[in-house]
C-alpha positions, -999 to 999 in steps of 0.1 A, spaced: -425 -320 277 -461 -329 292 -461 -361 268 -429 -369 281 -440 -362 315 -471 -388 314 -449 -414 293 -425 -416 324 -456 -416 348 -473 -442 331 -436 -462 332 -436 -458 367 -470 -467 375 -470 -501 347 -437 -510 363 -450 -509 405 -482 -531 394 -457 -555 376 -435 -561 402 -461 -565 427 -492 -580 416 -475 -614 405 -474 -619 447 -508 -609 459 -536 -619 463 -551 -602 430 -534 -627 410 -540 -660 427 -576 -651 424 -580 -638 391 -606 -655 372 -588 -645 341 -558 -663 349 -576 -690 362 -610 -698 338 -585 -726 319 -561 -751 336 -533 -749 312 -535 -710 317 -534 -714 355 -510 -735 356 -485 -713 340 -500 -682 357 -493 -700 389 -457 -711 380 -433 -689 401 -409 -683 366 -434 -674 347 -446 -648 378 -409 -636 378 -410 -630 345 -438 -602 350 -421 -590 376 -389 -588 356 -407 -568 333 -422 -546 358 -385 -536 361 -371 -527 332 -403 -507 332 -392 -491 366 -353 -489 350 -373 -466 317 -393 -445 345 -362 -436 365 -341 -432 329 -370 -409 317 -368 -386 353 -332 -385 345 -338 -366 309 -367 -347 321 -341 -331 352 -320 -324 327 -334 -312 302 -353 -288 329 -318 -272 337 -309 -270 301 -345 -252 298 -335 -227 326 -299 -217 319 
């Protein structure tokens, strides 16, 4: 239960950085993202910045899944 528990936090948590740092500030200024050209230019390119944000919500859809089985199987737990 407590591994289950930290598995859906750390969804949750993975999947709000995802969707949000691809349009801050953070990201345009990175110097990881920016020490090559070719890098920055795809780190820059609004798909590719989509794309981590899509992926910031299928984490968010897993987070919200794994809430759904831990309600449950609390109610299961208590009957």
């Amino acid at each position: 239960m407590t591994q289950s528990l930290l598995l859906t936090i750390y969804f949750f948590e993975a999947g709000i950085f995802f969707v949000v740092s691809p349009w801050t500030r953070f990201w345009l200024r990175n110097p990881l993202l920016h020490f090559h050209p070719n890098i920055a230019l795809m780190a820059d390119n609004g798909y590719f910045r989509g794309f981590v944000a899509g992926i910031g919500i299928i984490h968010l859809l897993v987070a919200i899944r794994d809430v759904g089985k831990l309600m449950t199987a609390g109610r299961e737990e208590s009957e």
